[in-house]
C-alpha angles and dihedrals in degrees: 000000000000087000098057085041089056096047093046097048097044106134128220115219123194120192108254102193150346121216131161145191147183115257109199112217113202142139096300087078098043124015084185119071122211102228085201094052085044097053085047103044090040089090091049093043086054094064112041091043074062098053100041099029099077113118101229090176141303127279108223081228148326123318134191134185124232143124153337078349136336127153105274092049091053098040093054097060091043087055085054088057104041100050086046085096086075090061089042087243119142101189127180098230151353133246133196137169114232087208093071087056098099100169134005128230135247137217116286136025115005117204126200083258092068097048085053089052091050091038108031100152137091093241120135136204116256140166132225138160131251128195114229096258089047090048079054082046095048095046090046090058086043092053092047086051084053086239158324145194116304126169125245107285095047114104110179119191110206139191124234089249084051105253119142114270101169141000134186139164113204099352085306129109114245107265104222078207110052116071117240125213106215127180116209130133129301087241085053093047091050086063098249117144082048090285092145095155094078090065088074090062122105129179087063118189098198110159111192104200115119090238086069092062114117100247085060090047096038087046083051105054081046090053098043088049093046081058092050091055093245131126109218116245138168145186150215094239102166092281092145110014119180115214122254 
């Protein structure tokens, strides 16, 4: 009987989700250094030190993501549209989710390190096309999330139970009828973070290359600022407001 019972109630189990992130060891955990783990670590440390230690540019000061709108979450989208140039793209507006930020920067050099720390996943930038009543359907998700990245030119209005009261673009209602090019993250377009509105979009610009990952993106606007002489910055300026 045990037997049949084992066989019939067998479950079946299918992986959900993988998602990873950087642990840093340091002397929090232990005050009092191994020699022997350090001699044998030394070689290891090199290289990633290597690896994470380039400078890539400078943050103004420190930034944090959080919602309905902080600084991070605002800088990154504007990152998406202004390195859209390099893909001879010319979008409306950015989106990003402020679920991938996983850490925020702080005042002074910023290694690639640190861009991997804020950007750990594999997600891309990509481009698609919305038409005016999905971009109210988009912003509507957005609101009921409390918030998300959104670039400089969006000004969302929302309710205290978090509906869509108002949306513009520019100053300018959003037409239903008009199509929008946004630029966002391939993970965004497919419709995840209940973003089911982008699965509506169509002429998708989606380049698959590992160069094309955000953090790439993300290390090349802070290098071609750096170039520039400025320090990136960002601020909280009334993007996404929640009614009182």
């Amino acid at each position: 009987m045990g037997a049949v019972c084992l066989a019939g109630c067998r479950q079946h189990y299918e992986l959900a989700s993988v998602s990873r992130s950087r642990l840093v060891v340091d002397s929090r955990y232990d005050a009092q250094a191994d020699a022997g783990a350090a001699t044998f670590l030394a070689p290891y440390k090199q290289k990633v030190d290597s690896v994470m230690g380039p400078v890539l540019g400078e943050a103004a000061h420190d930034m944090a993501a959080e919602r309905p709108e902080s600084d991070l979450s605002n800088l990154l989208p504007d990152i998406l549209l202004y390195m859209s140039k390099d893909y001879g793209e010319q979008p409306d507006f950015g989106i990003y989710n402020i679920g991938g930020i996983r850490a925020a920067l702080s005042k002074g050099k910023v290694t690639y390190g640190d861009v991997l720390d804020v950007a750990p996943f594999e997600n891309k930038i990509c481009f698609v096309t919305l038409t005016g009543d999905k971009v109210l359907e988009l912003f509507s998700q957005i609101a009921s999330r409390g918030g998300e990245g959104v670039s400089h030119g969006v000004e969302l209005v929302v309710s205290r139970d978090h509906k869509l009261v108002s949306a513009r673009l520019n100053g300018q209602p959003i037409d239903p009828a008009k199509s929008y090019r946004i630029t966002t993250i391939d993970y965004l377009a497919q419709g995840n973070d209940g973003l089911k509105a982008f699965k509506s979009g169509t002429n998708l610009n989606s380049p698959q290359e590992e160069h094309n990952n955000s953090r790439y993106v993300i290390g090349n606007y802070f290098r071609e600022m750096q170039k520039k002489g400025k320090a990136v910055a960002s601020k909280v300026e009334g993007r996404i407001k929640i009614e009182h």
